[in-house]
N, C-alpha and C positions, 0 to 999 in steps of 0.2 A: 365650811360645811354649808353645803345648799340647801335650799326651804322647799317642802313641794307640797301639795295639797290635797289629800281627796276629796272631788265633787259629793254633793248626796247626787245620787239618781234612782234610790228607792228601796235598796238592798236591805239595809238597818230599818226599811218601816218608815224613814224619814218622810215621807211621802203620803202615810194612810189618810187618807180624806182626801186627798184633794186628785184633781181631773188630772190626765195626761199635759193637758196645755199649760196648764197653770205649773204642774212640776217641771216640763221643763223649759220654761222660760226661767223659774229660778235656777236650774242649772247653769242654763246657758248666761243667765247673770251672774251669777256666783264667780262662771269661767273669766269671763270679761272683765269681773275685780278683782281675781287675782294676777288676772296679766296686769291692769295697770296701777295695782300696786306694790308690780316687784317682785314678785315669787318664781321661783324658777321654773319652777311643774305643777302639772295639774294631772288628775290621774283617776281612772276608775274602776272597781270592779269586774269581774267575769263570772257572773253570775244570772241566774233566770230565776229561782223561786226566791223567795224572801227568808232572811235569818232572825230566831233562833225556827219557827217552823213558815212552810210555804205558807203566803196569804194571796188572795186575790186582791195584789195593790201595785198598781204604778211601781216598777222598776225596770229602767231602762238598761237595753245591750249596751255592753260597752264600744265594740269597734264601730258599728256607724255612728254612735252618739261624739266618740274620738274626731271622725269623719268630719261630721258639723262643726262640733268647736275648735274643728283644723281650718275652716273657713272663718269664723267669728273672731279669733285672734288671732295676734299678730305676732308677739317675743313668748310666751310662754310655752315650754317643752310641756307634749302629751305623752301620754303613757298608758299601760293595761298592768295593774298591779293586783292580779297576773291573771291574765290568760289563760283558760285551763287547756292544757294540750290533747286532750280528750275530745273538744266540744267540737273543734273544727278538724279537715287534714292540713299541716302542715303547712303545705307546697300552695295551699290557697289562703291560710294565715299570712305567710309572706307576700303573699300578691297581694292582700290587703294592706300589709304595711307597707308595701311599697308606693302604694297608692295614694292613704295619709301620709305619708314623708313628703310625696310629691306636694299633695293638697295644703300640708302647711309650712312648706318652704324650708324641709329640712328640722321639724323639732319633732318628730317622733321618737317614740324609744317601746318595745317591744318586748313588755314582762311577760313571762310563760313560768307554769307552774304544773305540777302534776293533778292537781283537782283533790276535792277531798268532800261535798256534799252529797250524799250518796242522794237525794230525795230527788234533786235534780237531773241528774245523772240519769235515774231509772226513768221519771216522768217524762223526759223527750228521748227516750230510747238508745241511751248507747250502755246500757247494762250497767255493771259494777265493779268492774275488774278489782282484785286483792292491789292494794298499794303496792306491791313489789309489780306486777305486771301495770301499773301506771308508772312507777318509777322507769321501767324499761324501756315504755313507751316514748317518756319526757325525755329522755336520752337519744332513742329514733328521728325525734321530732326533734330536737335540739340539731341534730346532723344534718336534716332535711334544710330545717332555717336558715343554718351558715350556706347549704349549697344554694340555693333559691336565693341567696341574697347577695351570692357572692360571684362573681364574672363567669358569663357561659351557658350554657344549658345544666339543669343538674341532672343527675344519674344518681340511685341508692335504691341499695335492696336491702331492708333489714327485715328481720321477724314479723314486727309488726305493720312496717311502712315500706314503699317504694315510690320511685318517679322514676320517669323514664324522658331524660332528653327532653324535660322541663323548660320553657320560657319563661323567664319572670321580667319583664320589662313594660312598668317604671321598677326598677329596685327602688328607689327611693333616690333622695339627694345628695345626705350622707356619705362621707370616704374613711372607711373604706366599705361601708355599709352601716344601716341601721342600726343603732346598739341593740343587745340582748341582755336583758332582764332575766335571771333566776331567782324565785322567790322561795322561801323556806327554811326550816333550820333544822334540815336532816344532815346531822354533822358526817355522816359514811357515805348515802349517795347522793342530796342532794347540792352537797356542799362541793363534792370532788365533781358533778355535771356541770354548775358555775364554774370551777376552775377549768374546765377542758374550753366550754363553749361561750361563756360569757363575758359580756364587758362587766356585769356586774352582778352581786349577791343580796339581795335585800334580806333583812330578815325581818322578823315580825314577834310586834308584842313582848320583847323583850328589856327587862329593865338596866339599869347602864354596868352595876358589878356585872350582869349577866353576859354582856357585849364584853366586858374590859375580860373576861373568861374566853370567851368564844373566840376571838381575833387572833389569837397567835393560832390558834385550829383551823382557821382559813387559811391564815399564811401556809400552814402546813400543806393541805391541802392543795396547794397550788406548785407546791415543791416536788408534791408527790405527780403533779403533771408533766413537771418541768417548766414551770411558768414562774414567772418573777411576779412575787407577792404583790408587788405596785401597781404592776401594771391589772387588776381587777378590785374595781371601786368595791366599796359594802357602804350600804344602808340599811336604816330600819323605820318601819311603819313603828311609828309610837303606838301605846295603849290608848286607846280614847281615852279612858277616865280619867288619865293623866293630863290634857289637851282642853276640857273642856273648861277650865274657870280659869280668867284673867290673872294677870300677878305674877309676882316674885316667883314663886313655887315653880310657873310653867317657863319660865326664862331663866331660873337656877338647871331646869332639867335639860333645858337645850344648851347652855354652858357647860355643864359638864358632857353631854356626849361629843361635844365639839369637840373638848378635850380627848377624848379618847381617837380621836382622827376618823371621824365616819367621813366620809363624803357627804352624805345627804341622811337625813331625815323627811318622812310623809307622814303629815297630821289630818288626822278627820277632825275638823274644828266644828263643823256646819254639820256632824250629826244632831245635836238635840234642838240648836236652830240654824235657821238660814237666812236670820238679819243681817246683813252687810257692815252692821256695826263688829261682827263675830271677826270677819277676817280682817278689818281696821284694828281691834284689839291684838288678835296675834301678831300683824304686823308691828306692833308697838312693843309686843314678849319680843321681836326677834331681835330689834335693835337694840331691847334692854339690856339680850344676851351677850352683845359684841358681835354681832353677825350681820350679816349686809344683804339687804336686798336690792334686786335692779333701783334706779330713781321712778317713784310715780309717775304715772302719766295723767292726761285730763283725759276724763272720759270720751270714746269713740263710740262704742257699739250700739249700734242701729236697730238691732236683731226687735224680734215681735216682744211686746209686757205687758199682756191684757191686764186691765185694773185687779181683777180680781188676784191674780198674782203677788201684788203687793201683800193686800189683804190673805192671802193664804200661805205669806212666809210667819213662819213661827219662831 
């Protein structure tokens, strides 16, 4: 089972006080510790106001923020966990990701999700569509992704989406394309849209009886595509709350989902701080677990760390 990480870039609040500069340079530090000590991915939000209500604080986009720390690192796979397929069109989502796959030498991976913040939604203008007509959408947009990413010009006319004789080149580096991310755990359509179109299903927030439940309803699920259960990874974004204190507890809970055959797990460790000691500790949970990460590296990254940066990780 592989290790992967969420960045803070501001979403959770992690961020209130301090200046744009200072947050992200500890981003882009945070990224840099977790490439060289061995983690497989690094990954961030799709989001613009702040959770649980909007605040006027520091939180950064996720794809050009991807963008930058596709240049800042080296081995560590980037991600968007998820995407909301609402926020951008498709056919230019892909041409972004083609562009990070390019920039970071092939570690991209491309979560999409159907959206679910209404505050954000309505504040930069693309209304509120009923979850069934974003479900639909995520499904349009799911068709458009494989075409754009896949050999040729694309073509598709759906309800909500089209292109017409579409260029997408860089696609990225990847063969036979970019992976694709579906995130959620709508077991009727969001789970049967991963099995048609994705490499993979994340799910979220979910405790491990709850997974050791849900995995044969994926397999299913993939049956009822015609698709062999194997061949579509699952992961799950852990609970924070679970993630944040040191110890046995949080290396017993990554043993046992190992057990269960996930592919991957993503922890947000560096919500309540973003001392550098945080991700040194879990790296120590993951090897307590029996789980392997890349070997350490010495430090490389050059990138900007005004003083005050230090001083304003908490």
């Amino acid at each position: 089972m592989k290790i992967g990480l969420l960045l803070p870039q501001g979403w959770k609040s992690e961020y209130a006080g301090l200046s744009p500069e200072v947050a992200w340079a500890t981003t882009a530090r945070l990224a840099g510790q977790a490439d060289r000590l061995g983690f497989e991915s690094v990954w961030l939000f799709d989001h613009f106001h702040t959770v649980p209500e909007p605040a006027e604080e520091v939180s950064f986009e996720a794809l050009s923020s991807l963008a930058a720390l596709a240049a800042t690192t080296r081995r560590v796979r980037l991600g968007t966990l998820v995407a909301c397929a609402g926020f951008r069109n498709p056919a230019l989502l892909a041409k972004m990701a083609g562009t990070i796959d390019t920039i970071s030498g092939g570690r991209f991976e491309l979560g999409i999700g159907a959206g679910w913040k209404e505050d954000e939604w309505l504040a930069y203008g693309y209304g509120f569509p009923s979850l069934h007509e974003r479900l639909d959408a995520l499904g349009e947009a799911l068709e458009v992704l494989r075409r754009m990413l896949g050999p040729g010009r694309a073509t598709f006319e759906g309800r909500h989406l089209r292109v017409r004789g579409a260029i997408n080149v860089p696609r990225g580096l990847q063969q036979p394309r970019v992976p694709i991310l579906v995130g959620g755990n709508g077991r009727n359509v969001t789970w049967r849209l991963a099995a048609r179109f994705a490499d993979e299903l994340n799910l979220v927030f979910l405790a491990p009886d709850e997974v050791r439940e849900d995995l044969p309803i994926v397999r299913e699920r993939c049956l009822e595509e015609g698709r062999d259960p194997a061949s579509l990874r699952v992961s799950l974004y852990l609970r924070d709350q679970d993630v944040q204190e040191a110890g046995p507890a949080r290396s017993d809970l990554l043993a046992e989902l190992a057990s269960l055959g996930l592919d991957r797990v993503v922890a947000f460790v560096n919500r309540r701080s973003q001392a550098p000691e945080v991700q040194e500790a879990f790296a120590e949970d993951v090897r307590a677990a029996g789980l392997e990460l890349a070997p350490p590296e010495p430090e490389t990254w050059g990138g900007p760390e005004p003083e005050e940066a230090v001083a304003g990780v908490r």
